[in-house]
Backbone as CSV, one residue per row, in Angstrom:
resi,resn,N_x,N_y,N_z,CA_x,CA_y,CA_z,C_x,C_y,C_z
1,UNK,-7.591,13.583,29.300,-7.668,12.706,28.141,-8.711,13.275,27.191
2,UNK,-7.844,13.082,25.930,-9.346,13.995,24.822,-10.081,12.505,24.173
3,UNK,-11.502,12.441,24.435,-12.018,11.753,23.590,-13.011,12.733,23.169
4,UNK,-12.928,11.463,21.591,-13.699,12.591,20.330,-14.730,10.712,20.169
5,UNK,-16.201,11.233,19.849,-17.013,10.971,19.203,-17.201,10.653,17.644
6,UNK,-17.340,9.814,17.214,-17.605,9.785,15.427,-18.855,9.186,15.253
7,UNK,-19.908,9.665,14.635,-21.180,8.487,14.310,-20.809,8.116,12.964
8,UNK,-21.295,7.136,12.949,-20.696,6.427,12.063,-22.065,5.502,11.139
9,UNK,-22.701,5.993,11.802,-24.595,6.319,11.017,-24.822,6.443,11.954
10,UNK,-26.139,6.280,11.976,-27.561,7.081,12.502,-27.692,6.613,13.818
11,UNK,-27.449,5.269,14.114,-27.546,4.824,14.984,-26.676,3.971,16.217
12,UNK,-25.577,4.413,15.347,-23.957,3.450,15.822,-23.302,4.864,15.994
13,UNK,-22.687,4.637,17.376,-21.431,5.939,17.734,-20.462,5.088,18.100
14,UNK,-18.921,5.333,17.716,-17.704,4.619,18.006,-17.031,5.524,18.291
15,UNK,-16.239,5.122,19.188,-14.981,5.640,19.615,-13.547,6.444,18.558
16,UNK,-13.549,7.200,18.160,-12.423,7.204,17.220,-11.050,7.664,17.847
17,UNK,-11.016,8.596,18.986,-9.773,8.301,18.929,-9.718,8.507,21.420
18,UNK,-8.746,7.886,22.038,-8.825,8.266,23.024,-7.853,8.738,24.005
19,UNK,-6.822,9.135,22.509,-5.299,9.741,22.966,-5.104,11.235,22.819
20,UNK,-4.146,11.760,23.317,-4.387,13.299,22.913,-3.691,13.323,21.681
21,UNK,-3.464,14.797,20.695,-2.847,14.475,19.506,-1.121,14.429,19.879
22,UNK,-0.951,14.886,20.778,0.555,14.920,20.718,1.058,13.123,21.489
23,UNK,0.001,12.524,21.856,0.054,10.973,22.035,0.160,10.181,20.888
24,UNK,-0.539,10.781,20.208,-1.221,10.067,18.830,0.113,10.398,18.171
25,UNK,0.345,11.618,17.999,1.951,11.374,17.018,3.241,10.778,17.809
26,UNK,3.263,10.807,19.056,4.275,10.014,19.689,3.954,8.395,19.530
27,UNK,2.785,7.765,19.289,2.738,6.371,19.262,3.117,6.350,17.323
28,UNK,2.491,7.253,16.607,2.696,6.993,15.523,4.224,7.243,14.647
29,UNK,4.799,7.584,15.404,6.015,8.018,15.535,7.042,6.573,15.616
30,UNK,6.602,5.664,16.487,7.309,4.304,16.326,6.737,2.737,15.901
31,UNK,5.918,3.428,14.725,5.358,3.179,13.624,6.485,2.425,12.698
32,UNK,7.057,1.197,12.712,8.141,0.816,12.117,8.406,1.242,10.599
33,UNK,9.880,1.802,10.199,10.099,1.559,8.612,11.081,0.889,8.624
34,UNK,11.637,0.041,9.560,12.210,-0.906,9.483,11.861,-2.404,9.039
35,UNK,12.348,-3.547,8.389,12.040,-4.588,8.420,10.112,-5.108,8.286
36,UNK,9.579,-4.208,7.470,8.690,-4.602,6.689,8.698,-5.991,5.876
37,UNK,7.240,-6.152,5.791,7.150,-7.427,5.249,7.990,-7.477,3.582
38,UNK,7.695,-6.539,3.006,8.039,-6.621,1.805,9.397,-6.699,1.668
39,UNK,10.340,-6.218,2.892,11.789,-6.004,3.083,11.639,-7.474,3.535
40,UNK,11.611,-7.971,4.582,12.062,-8.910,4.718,11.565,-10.469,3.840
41,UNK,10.813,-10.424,3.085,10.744,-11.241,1.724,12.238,-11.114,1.093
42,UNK,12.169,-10.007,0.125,13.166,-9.789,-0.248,14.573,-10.158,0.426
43,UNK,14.449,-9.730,1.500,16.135,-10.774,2.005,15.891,-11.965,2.147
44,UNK,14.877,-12.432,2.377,15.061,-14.056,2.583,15.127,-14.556,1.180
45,UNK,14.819,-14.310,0.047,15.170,-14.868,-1.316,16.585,-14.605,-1.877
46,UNK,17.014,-12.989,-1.137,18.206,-12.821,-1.657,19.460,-13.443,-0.688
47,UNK,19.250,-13.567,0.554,20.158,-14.585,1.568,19.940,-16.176,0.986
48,UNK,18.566,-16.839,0.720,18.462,-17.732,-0.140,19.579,-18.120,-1.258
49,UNK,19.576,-17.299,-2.050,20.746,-17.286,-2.930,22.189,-16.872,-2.910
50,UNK,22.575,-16.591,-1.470,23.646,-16.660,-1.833,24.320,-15.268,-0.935
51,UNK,23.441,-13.891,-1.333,24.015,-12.827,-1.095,23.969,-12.210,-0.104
52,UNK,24.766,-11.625,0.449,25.318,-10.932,2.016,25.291,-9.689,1.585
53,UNK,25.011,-8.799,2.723,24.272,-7.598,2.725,24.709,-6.886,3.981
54,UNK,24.911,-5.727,4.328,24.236,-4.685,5.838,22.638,-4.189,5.496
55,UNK,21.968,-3.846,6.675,20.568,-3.248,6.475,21.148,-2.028,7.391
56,UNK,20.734,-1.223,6.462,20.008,0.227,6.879,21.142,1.361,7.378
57,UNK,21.559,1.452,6.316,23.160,1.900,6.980,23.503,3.534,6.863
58,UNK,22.953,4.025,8.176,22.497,5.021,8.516,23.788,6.446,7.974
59,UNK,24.796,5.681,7.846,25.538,6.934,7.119,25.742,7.089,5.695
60,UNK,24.393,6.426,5.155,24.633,6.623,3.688,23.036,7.456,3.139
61,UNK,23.076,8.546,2.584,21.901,8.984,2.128,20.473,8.146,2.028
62,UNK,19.409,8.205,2.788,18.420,7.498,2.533,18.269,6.825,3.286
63,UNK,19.249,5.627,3.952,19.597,4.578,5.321,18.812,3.556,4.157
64,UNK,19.570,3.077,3.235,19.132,2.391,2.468,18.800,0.813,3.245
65,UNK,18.042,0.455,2.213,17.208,-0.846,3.346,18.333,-2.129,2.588
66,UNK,18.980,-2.085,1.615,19.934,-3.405,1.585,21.324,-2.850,1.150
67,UNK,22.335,-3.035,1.594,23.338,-2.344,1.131,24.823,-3.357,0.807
68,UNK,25.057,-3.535,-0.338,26.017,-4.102,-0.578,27.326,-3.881,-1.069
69,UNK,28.290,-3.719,0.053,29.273,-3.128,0.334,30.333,-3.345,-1.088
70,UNK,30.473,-4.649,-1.283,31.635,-4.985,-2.147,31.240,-4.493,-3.938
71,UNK,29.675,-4.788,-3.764,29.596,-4.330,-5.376,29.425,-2.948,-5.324
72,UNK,29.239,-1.912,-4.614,28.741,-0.729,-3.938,27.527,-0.296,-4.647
73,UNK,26.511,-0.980,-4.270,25.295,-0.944,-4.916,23.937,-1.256,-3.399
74,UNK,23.051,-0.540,-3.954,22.029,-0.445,-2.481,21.105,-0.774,-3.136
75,UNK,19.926,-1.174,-2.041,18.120,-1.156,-2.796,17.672,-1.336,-1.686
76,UNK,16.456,-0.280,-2.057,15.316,0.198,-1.560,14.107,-0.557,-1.716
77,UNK,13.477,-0.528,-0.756,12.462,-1.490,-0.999,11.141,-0.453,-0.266
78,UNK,10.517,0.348,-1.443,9.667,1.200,-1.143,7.907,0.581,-0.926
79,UNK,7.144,1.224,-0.281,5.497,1.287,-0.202,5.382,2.088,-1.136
80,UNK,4.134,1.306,-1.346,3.426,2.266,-3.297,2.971,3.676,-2.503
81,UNK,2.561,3.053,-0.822,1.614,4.180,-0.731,2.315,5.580,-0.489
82,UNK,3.030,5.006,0.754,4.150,6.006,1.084,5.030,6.305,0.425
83,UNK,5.573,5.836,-0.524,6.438,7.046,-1.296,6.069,7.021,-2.811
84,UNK,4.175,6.892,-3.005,3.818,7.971,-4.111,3.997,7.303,-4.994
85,UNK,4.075,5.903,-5.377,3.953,4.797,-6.319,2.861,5.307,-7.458
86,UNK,2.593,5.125,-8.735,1.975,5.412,-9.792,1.293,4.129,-10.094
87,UNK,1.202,3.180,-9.394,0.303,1.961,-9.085,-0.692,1.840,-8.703
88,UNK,-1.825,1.124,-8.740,-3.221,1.148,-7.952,-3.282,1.324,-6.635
89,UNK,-1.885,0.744,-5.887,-1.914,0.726,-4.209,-1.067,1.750,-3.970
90,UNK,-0.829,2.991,-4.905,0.088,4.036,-4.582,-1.216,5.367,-4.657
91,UNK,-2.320,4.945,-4.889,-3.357,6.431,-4.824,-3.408,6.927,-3.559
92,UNK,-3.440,8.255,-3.816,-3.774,9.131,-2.897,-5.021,8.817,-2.084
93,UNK,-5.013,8.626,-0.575,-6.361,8.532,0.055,-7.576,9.840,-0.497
94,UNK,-8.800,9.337,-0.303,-9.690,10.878,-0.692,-10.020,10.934,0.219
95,UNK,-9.575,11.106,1.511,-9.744,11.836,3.106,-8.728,12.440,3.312
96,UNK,-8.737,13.716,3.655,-7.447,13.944,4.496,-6.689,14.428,3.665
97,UNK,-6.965,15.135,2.055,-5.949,14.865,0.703,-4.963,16.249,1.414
98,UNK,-5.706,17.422,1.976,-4.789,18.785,2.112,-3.640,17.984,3.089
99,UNK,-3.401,16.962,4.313,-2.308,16.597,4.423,-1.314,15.328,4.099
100,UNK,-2.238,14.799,3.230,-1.537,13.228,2.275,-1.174,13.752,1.348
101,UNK,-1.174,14.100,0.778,-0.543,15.387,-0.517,1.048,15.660,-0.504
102,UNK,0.594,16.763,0.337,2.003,16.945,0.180,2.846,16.176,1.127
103,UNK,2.719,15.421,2.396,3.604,14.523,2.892,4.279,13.551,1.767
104,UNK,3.191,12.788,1.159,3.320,11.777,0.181,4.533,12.710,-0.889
105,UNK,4.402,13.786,-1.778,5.216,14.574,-2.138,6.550,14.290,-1.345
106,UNK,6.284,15.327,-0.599,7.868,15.070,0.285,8.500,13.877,0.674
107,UNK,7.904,12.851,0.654,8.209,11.641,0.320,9.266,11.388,-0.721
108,UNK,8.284,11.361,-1.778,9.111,11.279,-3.594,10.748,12.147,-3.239
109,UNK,9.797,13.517,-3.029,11.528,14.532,-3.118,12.498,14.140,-2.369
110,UNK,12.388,13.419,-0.752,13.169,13.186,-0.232,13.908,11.606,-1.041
111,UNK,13.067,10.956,-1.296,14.026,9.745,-2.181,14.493,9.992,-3.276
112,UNK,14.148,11.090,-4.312,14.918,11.524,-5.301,16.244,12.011,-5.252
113,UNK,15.797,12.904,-3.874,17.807,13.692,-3.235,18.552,12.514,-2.639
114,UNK,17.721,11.569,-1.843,18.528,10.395,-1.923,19.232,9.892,-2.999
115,UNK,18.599,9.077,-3.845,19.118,8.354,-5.032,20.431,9.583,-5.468
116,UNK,19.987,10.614,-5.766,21.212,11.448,-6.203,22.455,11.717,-5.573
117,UNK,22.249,11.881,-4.675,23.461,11.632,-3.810,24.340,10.534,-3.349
118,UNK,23.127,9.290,-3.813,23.960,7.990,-3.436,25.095,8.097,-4.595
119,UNK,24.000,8.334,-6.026,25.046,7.614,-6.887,25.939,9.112,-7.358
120,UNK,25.780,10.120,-6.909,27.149,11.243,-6.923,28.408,10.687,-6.171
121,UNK,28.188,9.543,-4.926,29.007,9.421,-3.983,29.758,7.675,-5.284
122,UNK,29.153,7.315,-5.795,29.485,6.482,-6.820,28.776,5.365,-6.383
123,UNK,27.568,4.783,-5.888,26.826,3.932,-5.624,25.651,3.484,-6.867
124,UNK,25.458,2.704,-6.552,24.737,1.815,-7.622,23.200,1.811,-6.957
125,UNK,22.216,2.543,-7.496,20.391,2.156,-6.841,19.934,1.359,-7.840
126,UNK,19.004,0.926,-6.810,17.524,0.319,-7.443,16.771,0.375,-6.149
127,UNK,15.429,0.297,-6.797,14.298,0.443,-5.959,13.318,-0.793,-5.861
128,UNK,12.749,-1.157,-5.320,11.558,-2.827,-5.359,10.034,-1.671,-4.824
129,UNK,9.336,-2.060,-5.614,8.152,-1.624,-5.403,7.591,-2.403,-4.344
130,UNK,6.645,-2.105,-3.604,5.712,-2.797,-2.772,5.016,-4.262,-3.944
131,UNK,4.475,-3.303,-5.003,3.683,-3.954,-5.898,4.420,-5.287,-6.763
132,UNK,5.450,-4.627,-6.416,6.217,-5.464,-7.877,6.466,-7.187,-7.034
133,UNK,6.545,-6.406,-5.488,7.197,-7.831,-5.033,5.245,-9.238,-4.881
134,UNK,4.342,-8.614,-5.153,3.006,-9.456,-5.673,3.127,-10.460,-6.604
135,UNK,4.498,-10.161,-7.960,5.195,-11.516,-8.534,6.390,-11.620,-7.815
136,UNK,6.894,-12.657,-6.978,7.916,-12.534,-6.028,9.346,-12.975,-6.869
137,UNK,9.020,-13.966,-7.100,10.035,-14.900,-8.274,10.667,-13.412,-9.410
138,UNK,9.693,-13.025,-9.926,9.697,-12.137,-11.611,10.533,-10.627,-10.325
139,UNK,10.740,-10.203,-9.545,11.240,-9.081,-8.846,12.205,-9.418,-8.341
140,UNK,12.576,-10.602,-7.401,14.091,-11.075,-6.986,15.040,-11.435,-8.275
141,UNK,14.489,-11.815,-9.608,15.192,-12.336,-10.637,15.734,-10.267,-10.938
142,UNK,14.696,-9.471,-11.602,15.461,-7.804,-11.647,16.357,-8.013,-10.833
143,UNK,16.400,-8.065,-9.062,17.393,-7.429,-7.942,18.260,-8.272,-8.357
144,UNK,18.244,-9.501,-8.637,19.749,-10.135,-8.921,20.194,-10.003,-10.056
145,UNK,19.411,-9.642,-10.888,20.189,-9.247,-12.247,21.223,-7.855,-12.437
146,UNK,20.527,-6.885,-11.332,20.738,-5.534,-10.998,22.780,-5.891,-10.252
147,UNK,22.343,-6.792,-9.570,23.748,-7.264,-8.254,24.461,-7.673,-9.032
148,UNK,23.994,-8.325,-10.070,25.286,-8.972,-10.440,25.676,-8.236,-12.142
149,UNK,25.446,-7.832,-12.338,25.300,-6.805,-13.491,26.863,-5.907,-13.292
């Protein structure tokens, strides 16, 4: 077992980590991106009203998080942090920037080739910010305007 030491001042030592790293990425690894809080808001306002959905429908570019079959239109319901939001809760950490950088990057690129491919295949996107859903009312009114549009 690797344990590592951190002082954390002068006079306090804590524990920081007491897994090995290939533990540490196997626990962080089932790290949910499923059914987040911000996702599941969003369906309960949009089941609220009315609309029926699949989640996460793994044979469509992206495994979009709401997918609505009959209008053929999807949405994403992204983290500012994780995929690189231009929002206050989308900054880059200042620890760690040589590997938050470019993950966060590859982030963006991988949802950009998403979106493109959805709507090459003739699908309809939109995206819900983490942030946006902070006015909850003013962001489900966009997604339903988007659905029924």
């Amino acid at each position: 077992m690797l344990l590592l030491l951190v002082r954390t001042s002068r006079y306090h030592c804590r524990m920081a980590d007491r897994v090995t790293p290939e533990r540490r990425s196997f626990i962080m690894s089932k790290v949910g991106q499923k059914n987040t809080a911000p996702e599941m808001a969003l369906r309960r306002a949009l089941h609220a009203r009315g609309f029926r959905y699949r989640l996460h429908r793994r044979d469509l570019p992206g495994a979009p998080d709401l997918v609505f079959p009959s209008r053929q239109k999807v949405v994403f319901v992204h983290g500012c942090f994780w995929h690189g939001h231009d929002c206050r809760w989308g900054r880059a950490p200042k620890s760690r920037g040589e590997y938050w950088l470019p993950k966060i990057e590859a982030n963006r690129v991988r949802d950009n080739l998403a979106l493109t491919k959805l709507s090459d295949m003739g699908w309809q996107t939109f995206v819900v910010w983490q942030c946006e859903l902070r006015d909850p009312e003013a962001a489900i009114q966009r997604v339903v305007a988007f659905l029924n549009d």
